[in-house]
N, C-alpha and C positions, 0 to 999 in steps of 0.2 A: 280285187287282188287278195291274195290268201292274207290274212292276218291283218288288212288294211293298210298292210306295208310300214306300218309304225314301228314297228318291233325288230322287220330284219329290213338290209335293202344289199343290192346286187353290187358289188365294186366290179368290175369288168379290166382286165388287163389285155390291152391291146401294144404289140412291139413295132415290126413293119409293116407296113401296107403297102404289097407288092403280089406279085403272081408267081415267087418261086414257087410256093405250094411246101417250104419248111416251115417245122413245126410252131415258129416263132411268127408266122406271117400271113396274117388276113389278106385276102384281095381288095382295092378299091370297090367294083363292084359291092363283094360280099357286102361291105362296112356301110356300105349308102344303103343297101337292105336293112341294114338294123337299127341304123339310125330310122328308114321310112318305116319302121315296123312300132319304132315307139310313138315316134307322133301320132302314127295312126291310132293307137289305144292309148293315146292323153298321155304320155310317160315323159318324162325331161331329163334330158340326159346332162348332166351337173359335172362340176366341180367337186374333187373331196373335200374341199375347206368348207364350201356351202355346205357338207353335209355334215360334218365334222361338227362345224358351228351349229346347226342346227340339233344336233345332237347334247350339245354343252347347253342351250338353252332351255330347252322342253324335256331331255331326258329319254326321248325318241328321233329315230331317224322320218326327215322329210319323205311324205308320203308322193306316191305317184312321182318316182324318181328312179335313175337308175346313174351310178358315180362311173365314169368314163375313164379311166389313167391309159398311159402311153410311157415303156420302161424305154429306158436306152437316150430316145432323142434323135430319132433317125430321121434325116431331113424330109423324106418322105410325108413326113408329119404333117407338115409346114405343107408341099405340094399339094397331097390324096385327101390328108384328112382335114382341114383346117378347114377348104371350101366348103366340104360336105357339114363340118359342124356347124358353119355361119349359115348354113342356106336354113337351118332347122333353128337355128335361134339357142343351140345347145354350149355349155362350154364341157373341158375338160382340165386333166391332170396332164401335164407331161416331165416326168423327171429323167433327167439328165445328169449323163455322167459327164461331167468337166469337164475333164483331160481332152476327152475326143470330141469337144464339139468343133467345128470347123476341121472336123480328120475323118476317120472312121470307126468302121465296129473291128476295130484291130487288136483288141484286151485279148483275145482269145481266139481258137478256131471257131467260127461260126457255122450254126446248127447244117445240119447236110445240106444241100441246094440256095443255102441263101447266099451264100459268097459274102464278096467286100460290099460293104455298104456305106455311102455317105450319111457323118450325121449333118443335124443342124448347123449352123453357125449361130452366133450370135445375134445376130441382125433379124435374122429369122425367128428365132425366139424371142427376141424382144416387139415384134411385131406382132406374136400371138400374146405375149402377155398384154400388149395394150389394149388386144382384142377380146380379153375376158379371161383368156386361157391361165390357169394358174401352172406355173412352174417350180418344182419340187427336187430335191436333190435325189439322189441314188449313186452316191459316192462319186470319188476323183476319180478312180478306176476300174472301177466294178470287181474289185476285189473279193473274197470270199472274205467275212467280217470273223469267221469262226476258225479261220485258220492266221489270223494276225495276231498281233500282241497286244494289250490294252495302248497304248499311245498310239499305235500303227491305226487303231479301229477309229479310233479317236480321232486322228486326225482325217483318214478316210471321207470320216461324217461330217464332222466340222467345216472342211476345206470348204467340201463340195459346196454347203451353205455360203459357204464367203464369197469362194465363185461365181455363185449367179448374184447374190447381194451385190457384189462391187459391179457387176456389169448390168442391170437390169432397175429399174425403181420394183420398189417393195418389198417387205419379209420374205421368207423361205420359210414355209408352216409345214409343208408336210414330206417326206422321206420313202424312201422305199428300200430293202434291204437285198442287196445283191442276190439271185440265187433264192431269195425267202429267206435263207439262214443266220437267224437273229440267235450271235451270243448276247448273254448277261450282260457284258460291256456296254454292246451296242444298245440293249433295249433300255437300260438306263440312260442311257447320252439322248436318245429319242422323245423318251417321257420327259427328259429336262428341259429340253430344244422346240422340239417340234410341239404339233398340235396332234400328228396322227404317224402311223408307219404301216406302210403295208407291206405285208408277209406274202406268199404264196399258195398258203395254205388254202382248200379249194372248197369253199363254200361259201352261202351269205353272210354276209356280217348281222351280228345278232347285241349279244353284250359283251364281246370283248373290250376289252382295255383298246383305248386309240391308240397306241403305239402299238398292237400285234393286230391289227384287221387283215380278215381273210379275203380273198380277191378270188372271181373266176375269173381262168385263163378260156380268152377269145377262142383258143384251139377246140373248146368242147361247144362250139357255137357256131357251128360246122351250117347251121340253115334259120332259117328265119322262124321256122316253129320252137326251133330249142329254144330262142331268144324271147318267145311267149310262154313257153313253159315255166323258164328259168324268171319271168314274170311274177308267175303264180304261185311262185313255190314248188309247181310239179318238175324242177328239174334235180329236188335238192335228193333223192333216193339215188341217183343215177350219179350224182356231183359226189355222197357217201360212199358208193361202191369206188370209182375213182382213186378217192383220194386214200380209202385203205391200201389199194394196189399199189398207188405211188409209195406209201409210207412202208410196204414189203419188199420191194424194190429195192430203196433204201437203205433197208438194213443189211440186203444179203450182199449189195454192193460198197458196205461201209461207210456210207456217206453220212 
């Protein structure tokens, strides 16, 4: 692997796993492809805390690794992906938003073709977290952090922690920021709080601060070669062009 993989490694954002075909949603299928795509070339597909920690200790990211997250908490999770990560010996990230677990993805209209979507329940979750899986917050309602008030953001963050803390055993180490958009507020409350926060921002994680790590989104992972690509490094020219288009996007849309 490029650079022995010490230096940068892949955070991967997966949301549903289903077969609408919007933008937010792998296929089962696809997902059991890339998971068989890493075993096949030695890769292990982690937890952010493991990597997180692993990072706090040596000062590099665990090699021959690649960090698995799951935004939202869609029960699907639990269904499509859980199996496929036990058959492989893999864990993951799944952070959840509160409010809606045992409801739906009802915060907002949802991406073209996905419609209403169940999320988890709690039962559900607490059955992956017995099983390896680490569970993370991403607020009570997937609120935009950058259009609230500091106490609103705040408590946003905080809740969600307290949330799965009272219903679940264990800490809440690591966060996700609704949307990627991390105010001031928020990234201080994170560096307090947490171990790690992940943004949107669309590349490897390298030396960023653990409360702003950049994540690839599953959508540009469209076959099983980009997932070896994005291996070696060779996906990261292609992951740069992207994410300048996104950020021009962006501005002409005022976001």
């Amino acid at each position: 692997m490029e650079d022995g993989g010490a230096d940068a490694i892949a955070i991967v954002t997966y949301h549903s796993l289903d077969t609408s075909g919007s933008v937010v949603s792998v296929t089962p299928t696809a997902f059991a492809a890339h998971l068989a795509c890493l075993a096949e070339v030695g890769v292990r597909g982690i937890a952010l805390r493991e990597a997180v920690a692993h990072r706090a200790r040596t000062g590099t990211w665990p090699t021959r690794c690649l960090v698995l997250t799951f935004d939202d908490g869609y029960a699907n999770v639990y269904e499509a992906a859980w199996p496929i990560l036990q058959r492989y010996g893999f864990t993951a990230t799944v952070f959840l938003v509160t409010q809606h677990i045992e409801g739906s993805n009802d915060w907002a209209p949802p991406p073209a073709g996905l419609g209403a979507r169940a999320m988890l329940s709690w039962q559900q979750a607490a059955e992956m977290a017995a099983g390896g899986i680490e569970i993370g917050a991403h607020t009570r309602t997937h609120r935009d952090l950058l259009q609230l008030s500091n106490v609103a953001a705040a408590d946003e963050i905080l809740a969600s922690r307290r949330d799965i803390e009272s219903r679940l055993a264990g800490s809440v180490d690591s966060f996700a920021y609704p949307f990627g958009r991390v105010s001031a507020v928020a990234e201080d409350i994170v560096k307090r709080e947490f171990r790690a926060g992940c943004t949107t921002v669309l590349r490897r994680a390298r030396h960023e601060e653990s409360a702003r790590l950049p994540r690839v989104d599953a959508y540009y992972l469209q076959s099983v070669d980009a997932v070896r690509r994005l291996l070696h490094g060779q996906l990261d020219r292609y992951l740069t062009f992207r994410r300048c288009g996104r950020m021009v996007r962006e501005m002409l849309s005022g976001v």
